[in-house]
PyMOL Python script that loads the backbone (N, CA, C, O; Angstrom):
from pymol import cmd

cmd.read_pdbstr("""\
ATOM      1  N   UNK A   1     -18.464  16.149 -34.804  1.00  0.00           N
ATOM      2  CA  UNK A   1     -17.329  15.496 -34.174  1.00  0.00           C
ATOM      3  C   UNK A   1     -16.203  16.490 -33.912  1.00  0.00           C
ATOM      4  O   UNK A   1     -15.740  16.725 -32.796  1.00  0.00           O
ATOM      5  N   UNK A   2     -15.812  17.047 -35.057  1.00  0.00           N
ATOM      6  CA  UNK A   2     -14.925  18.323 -34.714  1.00  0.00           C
ATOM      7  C   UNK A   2     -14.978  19.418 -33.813  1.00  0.00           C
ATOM      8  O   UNK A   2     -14.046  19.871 -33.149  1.00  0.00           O
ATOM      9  N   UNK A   3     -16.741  19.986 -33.876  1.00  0.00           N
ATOM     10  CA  UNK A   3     -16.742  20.846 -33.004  1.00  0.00           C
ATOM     11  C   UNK A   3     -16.691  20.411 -31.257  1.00  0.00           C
ATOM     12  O   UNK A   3     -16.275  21.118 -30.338  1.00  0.00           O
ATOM     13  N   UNK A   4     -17.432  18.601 -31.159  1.00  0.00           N
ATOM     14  CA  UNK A   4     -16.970  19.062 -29.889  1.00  0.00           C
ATOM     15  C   UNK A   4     -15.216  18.197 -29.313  1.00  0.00           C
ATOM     16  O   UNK A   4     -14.906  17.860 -28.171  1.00  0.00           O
ATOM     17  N   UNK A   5     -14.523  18.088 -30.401  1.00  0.00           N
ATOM     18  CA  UNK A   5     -13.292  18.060 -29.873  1.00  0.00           C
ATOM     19  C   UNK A   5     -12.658  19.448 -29.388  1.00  0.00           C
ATOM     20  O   UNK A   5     -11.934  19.628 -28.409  1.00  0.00           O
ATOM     21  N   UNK A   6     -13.136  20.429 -30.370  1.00  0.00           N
ATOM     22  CA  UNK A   6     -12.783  21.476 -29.831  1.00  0.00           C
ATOM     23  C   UNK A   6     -13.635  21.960 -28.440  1.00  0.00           C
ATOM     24  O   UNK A   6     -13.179  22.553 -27.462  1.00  0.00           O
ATOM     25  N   UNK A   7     -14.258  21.756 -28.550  1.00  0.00           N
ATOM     26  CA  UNK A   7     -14.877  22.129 -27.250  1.00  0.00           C
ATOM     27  C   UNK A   7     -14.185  21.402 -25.644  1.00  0.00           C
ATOM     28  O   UNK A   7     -14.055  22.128 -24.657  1.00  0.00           O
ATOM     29  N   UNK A   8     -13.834  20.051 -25.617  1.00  0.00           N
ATOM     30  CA  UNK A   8     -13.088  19.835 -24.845  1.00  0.00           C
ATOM     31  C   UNK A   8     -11.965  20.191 -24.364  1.00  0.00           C
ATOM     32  O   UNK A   8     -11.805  20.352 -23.154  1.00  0.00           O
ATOM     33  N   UNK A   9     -10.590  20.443 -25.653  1.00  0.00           N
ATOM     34  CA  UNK A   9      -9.599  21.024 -25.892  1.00  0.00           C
ATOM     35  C   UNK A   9      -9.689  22.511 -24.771  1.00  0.00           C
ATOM     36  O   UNK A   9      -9.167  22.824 -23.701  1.00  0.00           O
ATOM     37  N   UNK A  10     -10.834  23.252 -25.903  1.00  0.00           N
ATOM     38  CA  UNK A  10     -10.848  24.227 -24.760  1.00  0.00           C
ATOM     39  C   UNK A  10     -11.141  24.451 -23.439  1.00  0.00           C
ATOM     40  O   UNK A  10     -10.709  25.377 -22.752  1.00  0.00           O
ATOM     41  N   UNK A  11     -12.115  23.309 -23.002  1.00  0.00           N
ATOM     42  CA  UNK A  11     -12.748  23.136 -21.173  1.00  0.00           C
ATOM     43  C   UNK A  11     -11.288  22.616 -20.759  1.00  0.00           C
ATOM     44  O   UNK A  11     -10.830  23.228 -19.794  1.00  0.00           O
ATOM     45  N   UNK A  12     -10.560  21.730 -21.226  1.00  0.00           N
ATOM     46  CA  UNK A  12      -9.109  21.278 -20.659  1.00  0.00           C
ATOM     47  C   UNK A  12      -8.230  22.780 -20.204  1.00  0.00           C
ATOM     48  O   UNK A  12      -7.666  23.277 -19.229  1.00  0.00           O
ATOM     49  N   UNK A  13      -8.529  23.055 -21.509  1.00  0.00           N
ATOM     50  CA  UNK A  13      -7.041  24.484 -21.461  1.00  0.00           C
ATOM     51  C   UNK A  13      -7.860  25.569 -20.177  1.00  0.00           C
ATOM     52  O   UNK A  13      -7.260  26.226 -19.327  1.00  0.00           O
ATOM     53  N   UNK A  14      -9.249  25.497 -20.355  1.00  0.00           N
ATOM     54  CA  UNK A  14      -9.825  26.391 -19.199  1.00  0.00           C
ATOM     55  C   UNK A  14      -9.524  26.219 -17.991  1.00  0.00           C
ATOM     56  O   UNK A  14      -9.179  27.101 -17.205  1.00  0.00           O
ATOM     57  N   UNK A  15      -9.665  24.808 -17.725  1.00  0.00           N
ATOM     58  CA  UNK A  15      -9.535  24.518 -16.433  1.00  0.00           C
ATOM     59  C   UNK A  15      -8.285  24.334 -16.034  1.00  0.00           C
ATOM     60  O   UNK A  15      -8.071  24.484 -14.831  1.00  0.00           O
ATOM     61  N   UNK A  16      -7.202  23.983 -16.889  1.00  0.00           N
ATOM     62  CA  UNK A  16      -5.994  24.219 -16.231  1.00  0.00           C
ATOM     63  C   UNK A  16      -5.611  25.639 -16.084  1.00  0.00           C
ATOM     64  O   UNK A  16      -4.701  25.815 -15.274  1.00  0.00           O
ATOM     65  N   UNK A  17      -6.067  26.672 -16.650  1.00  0.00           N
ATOM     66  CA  UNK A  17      -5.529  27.791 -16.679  1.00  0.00           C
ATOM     67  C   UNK A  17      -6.181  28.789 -14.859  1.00  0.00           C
ATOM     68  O   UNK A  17      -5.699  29.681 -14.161  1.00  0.00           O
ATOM     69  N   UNK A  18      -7.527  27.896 -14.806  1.00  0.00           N
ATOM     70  CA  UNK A  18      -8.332  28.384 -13.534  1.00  0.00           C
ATOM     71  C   UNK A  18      -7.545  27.749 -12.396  1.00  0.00           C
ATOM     72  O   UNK A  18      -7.463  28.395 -11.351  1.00  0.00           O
ATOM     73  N   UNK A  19      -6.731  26.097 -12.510  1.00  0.00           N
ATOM     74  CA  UNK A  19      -6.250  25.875 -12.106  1.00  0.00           C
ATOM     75  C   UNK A  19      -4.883  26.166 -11.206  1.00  0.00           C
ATOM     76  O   UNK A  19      -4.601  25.762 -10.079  1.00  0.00           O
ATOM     77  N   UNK A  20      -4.144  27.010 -12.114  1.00  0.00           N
ATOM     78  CA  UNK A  20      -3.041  27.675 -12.104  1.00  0.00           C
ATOM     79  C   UNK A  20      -3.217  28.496 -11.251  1.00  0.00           C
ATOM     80  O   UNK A  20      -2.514  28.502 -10.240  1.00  0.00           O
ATOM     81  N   UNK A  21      -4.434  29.596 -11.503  1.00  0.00           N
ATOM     82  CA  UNK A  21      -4.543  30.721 -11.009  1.00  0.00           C
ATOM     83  C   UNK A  21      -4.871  30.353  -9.345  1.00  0.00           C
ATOM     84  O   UNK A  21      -4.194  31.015  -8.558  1.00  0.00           O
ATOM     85  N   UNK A  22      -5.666  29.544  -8.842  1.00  0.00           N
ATOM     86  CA  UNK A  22      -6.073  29.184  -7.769  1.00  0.00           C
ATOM     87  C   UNK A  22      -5.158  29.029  -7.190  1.00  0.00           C
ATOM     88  O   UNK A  22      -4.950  29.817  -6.267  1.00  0.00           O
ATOM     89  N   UNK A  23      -4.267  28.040  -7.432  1.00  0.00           N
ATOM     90  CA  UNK A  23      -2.990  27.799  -6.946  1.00  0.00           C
ATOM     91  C   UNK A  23      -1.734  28.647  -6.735  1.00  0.00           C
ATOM     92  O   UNK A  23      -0.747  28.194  -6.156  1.00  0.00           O
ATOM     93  N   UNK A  24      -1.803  29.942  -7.241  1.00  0.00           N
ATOM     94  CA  UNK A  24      -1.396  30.778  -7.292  1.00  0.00           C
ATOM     95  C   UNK A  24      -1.576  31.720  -6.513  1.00  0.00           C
ATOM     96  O   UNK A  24      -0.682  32.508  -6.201  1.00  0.00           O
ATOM     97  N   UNK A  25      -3.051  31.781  -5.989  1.00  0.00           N
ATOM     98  CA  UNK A  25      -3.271  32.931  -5.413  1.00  0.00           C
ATOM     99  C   UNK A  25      -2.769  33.129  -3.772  1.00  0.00           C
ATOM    100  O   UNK A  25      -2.461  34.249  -3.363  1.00  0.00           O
ATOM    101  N   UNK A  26      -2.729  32.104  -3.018  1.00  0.00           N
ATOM    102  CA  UNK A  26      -2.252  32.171  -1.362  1.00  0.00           C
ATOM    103  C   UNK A  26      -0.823  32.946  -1.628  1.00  0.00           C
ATOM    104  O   UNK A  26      -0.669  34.059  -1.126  1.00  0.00           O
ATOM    105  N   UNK A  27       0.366  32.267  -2.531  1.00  0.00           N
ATOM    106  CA  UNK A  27       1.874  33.247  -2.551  1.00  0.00           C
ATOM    107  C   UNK A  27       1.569  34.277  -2.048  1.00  0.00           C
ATOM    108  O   UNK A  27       1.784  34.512  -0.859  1.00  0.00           O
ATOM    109  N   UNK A  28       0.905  35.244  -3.001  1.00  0.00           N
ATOM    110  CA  UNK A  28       0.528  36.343  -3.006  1.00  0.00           C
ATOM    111  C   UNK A  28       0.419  37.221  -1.426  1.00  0.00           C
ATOM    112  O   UNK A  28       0.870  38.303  -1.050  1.00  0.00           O
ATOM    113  N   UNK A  29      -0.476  36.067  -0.709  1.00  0.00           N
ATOM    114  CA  UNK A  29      -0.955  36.638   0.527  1.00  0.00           C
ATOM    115  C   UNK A  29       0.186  36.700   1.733  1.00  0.00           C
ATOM    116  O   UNK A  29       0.588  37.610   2.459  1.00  0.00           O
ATOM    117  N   UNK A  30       0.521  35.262   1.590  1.00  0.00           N
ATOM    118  CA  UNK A  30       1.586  34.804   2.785  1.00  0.00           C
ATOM    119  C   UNK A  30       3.057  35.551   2.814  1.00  0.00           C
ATOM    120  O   UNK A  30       3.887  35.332   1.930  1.00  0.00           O
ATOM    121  N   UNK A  31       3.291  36.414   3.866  1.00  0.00           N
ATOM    122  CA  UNK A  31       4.359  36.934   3.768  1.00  0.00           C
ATOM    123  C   UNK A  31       5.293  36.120   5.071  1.00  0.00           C
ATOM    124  O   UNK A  31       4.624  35.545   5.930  1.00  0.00           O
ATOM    125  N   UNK A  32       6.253  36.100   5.144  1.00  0.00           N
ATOM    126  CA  UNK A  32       6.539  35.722   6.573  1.00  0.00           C
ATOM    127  C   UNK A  32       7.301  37.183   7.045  1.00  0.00           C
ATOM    128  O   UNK A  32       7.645  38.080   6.275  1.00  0.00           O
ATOM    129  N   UNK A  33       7.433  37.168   8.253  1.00  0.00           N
ATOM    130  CA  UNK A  33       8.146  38.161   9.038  1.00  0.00           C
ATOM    131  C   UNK A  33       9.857  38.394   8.831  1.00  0.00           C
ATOM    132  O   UNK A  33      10.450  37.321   8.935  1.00  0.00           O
ATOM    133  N   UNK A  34      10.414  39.117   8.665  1.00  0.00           N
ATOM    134  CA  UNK A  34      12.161  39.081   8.596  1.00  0.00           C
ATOM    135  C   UNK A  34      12.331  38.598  10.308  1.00  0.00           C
ATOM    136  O   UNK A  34      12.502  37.385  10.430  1.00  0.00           O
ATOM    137  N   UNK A  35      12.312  39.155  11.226  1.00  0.00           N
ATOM    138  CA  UNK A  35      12.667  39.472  12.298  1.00  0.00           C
ATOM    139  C   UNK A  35      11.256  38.892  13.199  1.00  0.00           C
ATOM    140  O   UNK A  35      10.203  39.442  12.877  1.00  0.00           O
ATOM    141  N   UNK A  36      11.179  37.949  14.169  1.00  0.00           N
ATOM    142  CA  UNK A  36      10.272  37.570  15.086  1.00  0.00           C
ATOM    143  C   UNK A  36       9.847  38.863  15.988  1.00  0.00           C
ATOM    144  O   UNK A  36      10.738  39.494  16.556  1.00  0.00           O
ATOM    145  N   UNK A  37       8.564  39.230  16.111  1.00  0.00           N
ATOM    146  CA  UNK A  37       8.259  40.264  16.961  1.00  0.00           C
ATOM    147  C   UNK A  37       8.074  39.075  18.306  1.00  0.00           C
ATOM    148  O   UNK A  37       8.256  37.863  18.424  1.00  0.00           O
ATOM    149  N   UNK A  38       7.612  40.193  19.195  1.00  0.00           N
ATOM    150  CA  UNK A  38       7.313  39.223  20.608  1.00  0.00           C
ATOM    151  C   UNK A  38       5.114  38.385  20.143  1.00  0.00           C
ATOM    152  O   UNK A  38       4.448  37.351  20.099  1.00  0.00           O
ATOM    153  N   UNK A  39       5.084  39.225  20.029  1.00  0.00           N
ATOM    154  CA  UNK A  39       3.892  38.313  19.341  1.00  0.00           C
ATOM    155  C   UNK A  39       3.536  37.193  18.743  1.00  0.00           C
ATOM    156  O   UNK A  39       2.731  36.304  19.022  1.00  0.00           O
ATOM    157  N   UNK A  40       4.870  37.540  17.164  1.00  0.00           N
ATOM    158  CA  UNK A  40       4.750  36.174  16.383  1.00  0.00           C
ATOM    159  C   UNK A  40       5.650  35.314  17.196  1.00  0.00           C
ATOM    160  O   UNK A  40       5.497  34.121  16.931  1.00  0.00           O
ATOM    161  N   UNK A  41       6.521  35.557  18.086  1.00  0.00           N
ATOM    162  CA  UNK A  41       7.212  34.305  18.702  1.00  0.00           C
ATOM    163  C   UNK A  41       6.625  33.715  19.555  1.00  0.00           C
ATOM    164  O   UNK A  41       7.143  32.657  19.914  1.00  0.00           O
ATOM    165  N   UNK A  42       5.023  34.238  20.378  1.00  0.00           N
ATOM    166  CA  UNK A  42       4.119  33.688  20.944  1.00  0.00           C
ATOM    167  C   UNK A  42       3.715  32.483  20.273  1.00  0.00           C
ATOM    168  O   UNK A  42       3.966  31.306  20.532  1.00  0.00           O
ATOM    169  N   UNK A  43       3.030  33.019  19.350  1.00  0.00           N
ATOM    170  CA  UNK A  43       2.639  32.579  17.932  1.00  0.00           C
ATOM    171  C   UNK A  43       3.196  30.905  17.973  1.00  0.00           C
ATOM    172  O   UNK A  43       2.669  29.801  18.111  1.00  0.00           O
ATOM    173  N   UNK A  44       4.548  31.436  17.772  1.00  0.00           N
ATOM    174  CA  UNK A  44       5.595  29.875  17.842  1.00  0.00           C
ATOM    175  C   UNK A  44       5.910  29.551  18.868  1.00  0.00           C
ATOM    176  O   UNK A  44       6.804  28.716  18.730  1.00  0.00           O
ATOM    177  N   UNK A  45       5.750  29.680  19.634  1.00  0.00           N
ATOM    178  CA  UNK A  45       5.835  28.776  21.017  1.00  0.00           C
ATOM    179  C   UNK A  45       7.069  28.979  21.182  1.00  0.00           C
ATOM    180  O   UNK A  45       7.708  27.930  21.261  1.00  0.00           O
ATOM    181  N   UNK A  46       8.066  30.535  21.324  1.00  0.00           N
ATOM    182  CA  UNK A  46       8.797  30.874  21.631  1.00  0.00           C
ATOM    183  C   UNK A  46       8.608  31.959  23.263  1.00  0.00           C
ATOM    184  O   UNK A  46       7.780  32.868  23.318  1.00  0.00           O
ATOM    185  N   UNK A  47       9.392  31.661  24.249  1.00  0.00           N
ATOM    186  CA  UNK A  47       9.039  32.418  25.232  1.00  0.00           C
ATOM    187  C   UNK A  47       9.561  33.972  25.137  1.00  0.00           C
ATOM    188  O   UNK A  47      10.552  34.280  25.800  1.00  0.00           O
ATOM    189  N   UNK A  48       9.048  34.741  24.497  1.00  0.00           N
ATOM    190  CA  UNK A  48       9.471  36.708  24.467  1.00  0.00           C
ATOM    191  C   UNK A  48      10.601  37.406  25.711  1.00  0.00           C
ATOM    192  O   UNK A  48      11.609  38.103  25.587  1.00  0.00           O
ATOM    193  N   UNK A  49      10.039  36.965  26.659  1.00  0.00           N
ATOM    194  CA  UNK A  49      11.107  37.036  27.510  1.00  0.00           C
ATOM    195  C   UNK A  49      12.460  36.936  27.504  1.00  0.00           C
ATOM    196  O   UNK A  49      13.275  37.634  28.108  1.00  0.00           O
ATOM    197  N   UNK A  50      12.752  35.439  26.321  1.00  0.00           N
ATOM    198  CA  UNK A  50      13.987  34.732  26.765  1.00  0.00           C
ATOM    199  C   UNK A  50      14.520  35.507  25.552  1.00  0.00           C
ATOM    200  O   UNK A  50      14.165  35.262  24.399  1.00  0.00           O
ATOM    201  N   UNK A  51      15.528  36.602  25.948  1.00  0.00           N
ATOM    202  CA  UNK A  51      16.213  37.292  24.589  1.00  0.00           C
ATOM    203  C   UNK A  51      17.125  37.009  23.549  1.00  0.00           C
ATOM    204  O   UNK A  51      17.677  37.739  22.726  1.00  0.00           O
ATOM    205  N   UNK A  52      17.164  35.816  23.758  1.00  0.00           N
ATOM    206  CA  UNK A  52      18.856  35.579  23.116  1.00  0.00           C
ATOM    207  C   UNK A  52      17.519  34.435  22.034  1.00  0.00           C
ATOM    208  O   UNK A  52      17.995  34.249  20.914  1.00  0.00           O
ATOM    209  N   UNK A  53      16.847  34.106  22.113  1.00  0.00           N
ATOM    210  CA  UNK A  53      16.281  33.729  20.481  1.00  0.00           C
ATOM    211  C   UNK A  53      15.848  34.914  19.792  1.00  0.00           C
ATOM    212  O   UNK A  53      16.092  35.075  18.596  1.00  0.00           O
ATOM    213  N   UNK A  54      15.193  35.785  20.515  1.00  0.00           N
ATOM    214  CA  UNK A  54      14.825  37.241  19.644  1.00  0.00           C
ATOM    215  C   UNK A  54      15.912  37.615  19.222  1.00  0.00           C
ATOM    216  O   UNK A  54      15.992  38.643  18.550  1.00  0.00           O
TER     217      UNK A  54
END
""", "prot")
cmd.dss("prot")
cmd.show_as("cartoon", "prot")
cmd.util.cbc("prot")
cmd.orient("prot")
């Protein structure tokens, strides 16, 4: 009985901890831009041309 309380305890603490990490990992990737290039304002459905949003 004891051992497999512990055993759950620990699949709980595992999986929240795998949890975490998963959820964690996109931050990491996603940077956004400071400054819109003419590209990423394509991107957004900004017209490059029109200068005064750049």
């Amino acid at each position: 009985m004891q051992k497999s309380l512990f055993l759950i305890i620990g699949l709980v603490v595992l999986s929240a901890v795998m949890i975490r990490v998963i959820t964690k990992l996109p931050a990491r990737y996603e940077r956004k831009p400071k400054t819109l290039s003419t590209w990423s304002a394509l991107d957004h459905g900004i017209d490059p041309t029109d200068r005064e949003v750049l």
